[in-house]
Every structure is written in C-alpha cells, then in structure tokens.
TIVEXGU-381867 format. One record per residue: x, y, z of N, C-alpha, C in turn. Coordinates in nm, 3 decimals. Each point is the difference from the previous one (the first is absolute). Example, Ala and Ser with C-alpha at 12.3 -4.5 7.8 and 13.67 -1.06 7.14 Angstrom:
BEGIN
PT_1.319_-0.569_0.780_-0.089_0.119_0.000_0.090_0.120_0.000 $
PT_-0.035_0.105_-0.072_0.082_0.119_0.006_-0.077_0.109_0.073 $
END
This chain:
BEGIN
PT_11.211_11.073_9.382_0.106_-0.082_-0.055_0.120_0.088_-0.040 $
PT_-0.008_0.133_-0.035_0.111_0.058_-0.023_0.100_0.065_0.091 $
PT_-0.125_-0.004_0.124_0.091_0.062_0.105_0.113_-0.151_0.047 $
PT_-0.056_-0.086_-0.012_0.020_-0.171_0.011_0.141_-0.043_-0.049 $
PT_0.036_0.017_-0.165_0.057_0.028_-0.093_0.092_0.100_0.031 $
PT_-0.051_0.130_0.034_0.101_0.126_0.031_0.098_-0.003_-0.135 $
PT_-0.053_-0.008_-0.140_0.138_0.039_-0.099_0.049_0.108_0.025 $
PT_0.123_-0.034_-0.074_0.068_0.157_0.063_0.068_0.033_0.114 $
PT_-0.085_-0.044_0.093_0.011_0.051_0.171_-0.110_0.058_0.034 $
PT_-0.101_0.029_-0.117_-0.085_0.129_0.042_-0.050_0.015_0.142 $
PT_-0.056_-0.102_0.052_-0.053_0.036_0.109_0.109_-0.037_0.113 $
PT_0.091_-0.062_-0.031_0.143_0.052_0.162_0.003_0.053_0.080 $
PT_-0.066_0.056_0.133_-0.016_0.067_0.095_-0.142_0.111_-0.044 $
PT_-0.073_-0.113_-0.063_-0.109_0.145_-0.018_-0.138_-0.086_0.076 $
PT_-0.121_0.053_0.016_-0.090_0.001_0.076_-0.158_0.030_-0.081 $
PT_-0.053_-0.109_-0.058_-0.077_0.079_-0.084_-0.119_-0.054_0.026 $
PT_-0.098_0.092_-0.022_-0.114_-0.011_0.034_-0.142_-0.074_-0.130 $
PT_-0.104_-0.134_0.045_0.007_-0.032_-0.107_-0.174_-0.003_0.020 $
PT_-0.093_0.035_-0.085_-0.109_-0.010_0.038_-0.058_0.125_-0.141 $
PT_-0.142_-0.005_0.063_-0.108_0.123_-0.138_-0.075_0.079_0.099 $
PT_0.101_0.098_-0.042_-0.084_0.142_0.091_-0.138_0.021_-0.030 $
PT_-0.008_-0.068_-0.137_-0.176_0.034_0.003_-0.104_-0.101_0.076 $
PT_0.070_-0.099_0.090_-0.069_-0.079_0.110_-0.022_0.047_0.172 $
PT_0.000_0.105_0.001_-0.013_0.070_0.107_-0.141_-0.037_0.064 $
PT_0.000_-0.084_0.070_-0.097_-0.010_0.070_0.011_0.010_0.141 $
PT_-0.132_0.029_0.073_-0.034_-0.038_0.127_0.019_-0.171_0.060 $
PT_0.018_0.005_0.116_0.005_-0.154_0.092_-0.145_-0.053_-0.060 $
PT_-0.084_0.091_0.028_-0.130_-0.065_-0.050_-0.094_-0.019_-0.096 $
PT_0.043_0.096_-0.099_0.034_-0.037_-0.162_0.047_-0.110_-0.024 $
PT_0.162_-0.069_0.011_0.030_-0.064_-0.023_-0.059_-0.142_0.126 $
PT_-0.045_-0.008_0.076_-0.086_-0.080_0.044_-0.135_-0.023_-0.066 $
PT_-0.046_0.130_-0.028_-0.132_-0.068_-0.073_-0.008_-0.094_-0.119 $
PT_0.137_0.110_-0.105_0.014_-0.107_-0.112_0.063_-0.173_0.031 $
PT_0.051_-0.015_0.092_0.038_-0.134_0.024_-0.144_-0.075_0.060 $
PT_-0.047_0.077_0.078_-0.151_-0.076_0.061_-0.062_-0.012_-0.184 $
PT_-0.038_0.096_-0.056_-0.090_-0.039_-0.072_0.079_-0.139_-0.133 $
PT_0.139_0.045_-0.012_0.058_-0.118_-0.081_0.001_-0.178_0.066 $
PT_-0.012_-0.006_0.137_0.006_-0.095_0.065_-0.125_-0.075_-0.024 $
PT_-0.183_0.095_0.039_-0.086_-0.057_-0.039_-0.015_-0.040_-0.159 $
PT_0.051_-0.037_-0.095_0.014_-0.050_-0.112_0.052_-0.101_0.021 $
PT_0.087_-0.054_0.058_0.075_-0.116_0.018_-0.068_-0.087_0.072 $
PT_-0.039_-0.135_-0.039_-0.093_-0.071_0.048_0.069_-0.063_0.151 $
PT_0.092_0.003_0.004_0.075_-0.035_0.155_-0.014_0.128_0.063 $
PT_0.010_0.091_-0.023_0.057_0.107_0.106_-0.174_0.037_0.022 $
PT_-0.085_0.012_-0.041_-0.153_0.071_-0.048_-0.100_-0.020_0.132 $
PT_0.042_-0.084_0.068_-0.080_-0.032_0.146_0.063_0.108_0.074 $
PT_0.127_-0.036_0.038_0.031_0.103_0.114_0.044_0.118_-0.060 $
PT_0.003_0.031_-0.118_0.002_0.152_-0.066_-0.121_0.089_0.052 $
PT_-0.103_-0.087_0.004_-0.129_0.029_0.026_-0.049_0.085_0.150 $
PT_0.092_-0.151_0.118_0.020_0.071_0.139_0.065_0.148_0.034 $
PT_0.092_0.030_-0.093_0.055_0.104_0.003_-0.033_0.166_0.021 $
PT_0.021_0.062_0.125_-0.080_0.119_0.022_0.094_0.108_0.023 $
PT_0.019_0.110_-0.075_0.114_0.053_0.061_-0.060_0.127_0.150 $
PT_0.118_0.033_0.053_-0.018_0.076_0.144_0.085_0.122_-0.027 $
PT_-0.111_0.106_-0.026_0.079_0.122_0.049_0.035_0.031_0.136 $
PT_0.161_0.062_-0.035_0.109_0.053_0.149_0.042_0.113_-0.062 $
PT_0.075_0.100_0.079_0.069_0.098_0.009_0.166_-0.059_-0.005 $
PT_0.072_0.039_-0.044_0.134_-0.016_-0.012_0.083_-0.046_0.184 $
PT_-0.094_0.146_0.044_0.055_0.019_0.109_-0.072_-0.106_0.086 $
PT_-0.126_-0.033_0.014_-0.025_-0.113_0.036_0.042_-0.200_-0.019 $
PT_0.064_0.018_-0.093_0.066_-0.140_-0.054_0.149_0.025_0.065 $
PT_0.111_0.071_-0.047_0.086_-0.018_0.021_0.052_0.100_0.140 $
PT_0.138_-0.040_0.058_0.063_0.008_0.090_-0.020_0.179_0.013 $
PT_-0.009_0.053_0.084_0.101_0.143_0.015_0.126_0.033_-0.064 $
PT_0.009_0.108_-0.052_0.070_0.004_-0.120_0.055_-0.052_-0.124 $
PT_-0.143_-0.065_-0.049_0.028_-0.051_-0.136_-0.018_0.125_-0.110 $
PT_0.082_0.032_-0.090_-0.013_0.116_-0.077_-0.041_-0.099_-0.146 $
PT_-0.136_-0.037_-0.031_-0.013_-0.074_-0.136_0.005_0.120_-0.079 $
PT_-0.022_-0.013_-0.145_0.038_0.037_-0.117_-0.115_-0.012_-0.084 $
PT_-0.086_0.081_-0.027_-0.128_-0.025_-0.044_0.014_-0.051_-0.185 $
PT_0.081_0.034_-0.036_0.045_-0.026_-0.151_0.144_-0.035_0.021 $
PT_-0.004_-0.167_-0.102_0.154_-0.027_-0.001_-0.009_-0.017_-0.180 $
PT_0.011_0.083_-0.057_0.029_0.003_-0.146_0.168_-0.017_-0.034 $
PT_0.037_-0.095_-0.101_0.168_-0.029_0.007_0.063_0.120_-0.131 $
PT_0.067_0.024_0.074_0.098_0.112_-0.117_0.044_-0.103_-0.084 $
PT_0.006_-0.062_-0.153_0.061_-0.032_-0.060_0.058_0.023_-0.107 $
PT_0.052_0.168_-0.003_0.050_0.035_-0.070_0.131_-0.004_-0.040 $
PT_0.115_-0.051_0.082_0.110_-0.070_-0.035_0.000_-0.111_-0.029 $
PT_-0.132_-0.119_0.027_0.018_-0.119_-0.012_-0.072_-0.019_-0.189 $
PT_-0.073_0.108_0.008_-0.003_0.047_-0.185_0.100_-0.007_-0.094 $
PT_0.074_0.121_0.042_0.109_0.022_-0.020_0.119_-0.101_-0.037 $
PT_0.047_-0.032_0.115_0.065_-0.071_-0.003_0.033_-0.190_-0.070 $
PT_-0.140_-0.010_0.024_-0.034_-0.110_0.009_-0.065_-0.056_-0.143 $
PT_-0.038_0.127_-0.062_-0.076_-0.015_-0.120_-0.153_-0.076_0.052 $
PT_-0.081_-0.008_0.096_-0.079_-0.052_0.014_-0.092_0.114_0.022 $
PT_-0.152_-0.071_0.050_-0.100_0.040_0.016_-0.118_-0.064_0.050 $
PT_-0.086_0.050_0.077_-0.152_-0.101_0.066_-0.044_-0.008_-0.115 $
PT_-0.056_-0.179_-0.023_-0.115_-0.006_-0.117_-0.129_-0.051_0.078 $
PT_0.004_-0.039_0.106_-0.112_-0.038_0.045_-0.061_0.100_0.154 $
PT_-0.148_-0.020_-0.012_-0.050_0.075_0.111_-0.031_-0.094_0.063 $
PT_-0.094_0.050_0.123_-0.002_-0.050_0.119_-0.103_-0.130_-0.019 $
PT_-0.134_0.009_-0.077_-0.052_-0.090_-0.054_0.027_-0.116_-0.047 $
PT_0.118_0.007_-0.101_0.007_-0.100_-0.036_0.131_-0.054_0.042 $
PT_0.109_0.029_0.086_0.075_-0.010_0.097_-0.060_-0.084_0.126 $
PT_-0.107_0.041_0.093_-0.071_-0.101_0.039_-0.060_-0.163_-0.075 $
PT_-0.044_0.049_-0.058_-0.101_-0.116_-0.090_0.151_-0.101_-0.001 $
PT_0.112_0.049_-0.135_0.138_-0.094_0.059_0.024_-0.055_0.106 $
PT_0.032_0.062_0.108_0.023_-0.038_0.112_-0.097_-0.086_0.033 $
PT_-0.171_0.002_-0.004_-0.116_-0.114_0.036_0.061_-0.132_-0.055 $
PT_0.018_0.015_-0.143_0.010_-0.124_-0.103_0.108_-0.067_0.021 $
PT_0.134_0.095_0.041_0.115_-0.121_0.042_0.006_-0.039_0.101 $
PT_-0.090_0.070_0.121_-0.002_-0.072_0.134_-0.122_-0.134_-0.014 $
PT_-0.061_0.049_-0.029_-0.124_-0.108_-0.081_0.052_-0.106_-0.056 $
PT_0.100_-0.017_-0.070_0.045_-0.071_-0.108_0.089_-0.106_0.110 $
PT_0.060_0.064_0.071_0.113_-0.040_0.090_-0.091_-0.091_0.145 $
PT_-0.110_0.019_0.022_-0.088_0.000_0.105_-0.090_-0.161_-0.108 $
PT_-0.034_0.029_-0.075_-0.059_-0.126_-0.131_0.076_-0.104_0.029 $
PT_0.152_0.047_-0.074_0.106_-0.144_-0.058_0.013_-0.045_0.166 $
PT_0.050_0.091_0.110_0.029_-0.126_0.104_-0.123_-0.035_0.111 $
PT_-0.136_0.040_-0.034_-0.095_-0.097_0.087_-0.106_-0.018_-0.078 $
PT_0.017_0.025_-0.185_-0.139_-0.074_-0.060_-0.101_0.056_0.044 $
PT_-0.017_0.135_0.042_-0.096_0.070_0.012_-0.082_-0.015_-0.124 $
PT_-0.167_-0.017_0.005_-0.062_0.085_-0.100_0.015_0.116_-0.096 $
PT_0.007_-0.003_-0.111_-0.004_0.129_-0.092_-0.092_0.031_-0.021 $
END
C-alpha cells in the first residue's frame, strides 16, 4: 500500500522488491507444503491424495538453453529502507491465507461444504 500511496513520491521511478528472504524454498518444498496444507481441507483432501510428485533434471524439463536460478531470494533492502516496511509473515502461514481466501471465495459462490 505504500508503494500504492507513493507519499512523497517515494517510490517514482523506483523498482522494489517485495517478499521474506527467510522463505527460500525449493519448487518442491514449496509443493510439498501446499500438498500437505491441501489434504486438511475437506474439498481439496481426495485429489491432494492423488498427488505424486516426478523427479526431472532441469535440463530434461526445459528447452536448450534455459539458464534457471537455483535460489531466487529478494533483496529488500531499499524497500526497508525506504519504505519503512518489512516481511511479517512466512511461508506457512502465507499459504494457509491464501487456502482460506480462496476457500472462502470458492464457499460464498458455489455453497461448497465447510
């Protein structure tokens, strides 16, 4: 919201990076924790269940010359700065949010089960 806002001007031609470096995870880290948050949810808990993951090689999935990036940790040290802000939430409970308002949103327009 402050970049949103911009008082001041502060952020006017600036570029800032917004996220918690201490969420550094793997593709499949952060897949597992969503598989295992999904089987809790009484809708998602069947086909959470089907779910198997498949090891590949980088080089086997993508095109010839894909250069991935094994760690994308965000510099947010100007957006500190500047911004007076800071990450309060991790990856845990950042997911779980994300379950509950898609959940919530998925409830109100087809009366799903809770």
């Amino acid at each position: 919201m402050k970049i949103i806002t911009n008082a001041g001007g502060v952020a006017c031609g600036r570029i800032y990076n917004i996220g918690n470096p201490t969420n550094d995870l793997s593709i499949r880290k952060l897949a597992s924790m969503m598989l295992a948050l999904a089987a809790e949810y009484a809708e998602y808990r069947d086909n959470a269940a089907k779910v198997r993951f498949v090891e590949t090689t980088a080089n086997a999935y993508h095109s010839p010359g894909y250069q991935g990036v094994r760690s994308r940790v965000p510099k947010i040290a100007d957006t500190m700065r500047e911004l007076d802000w800071a990450p309060r939430i991790d990856m845990a409970s950042a997911l779980r949010r994300i379950f509950d308002a898609y959940r919530k949103h998925v409830v109100d327009a087809h009366g799903l089960p809770e």
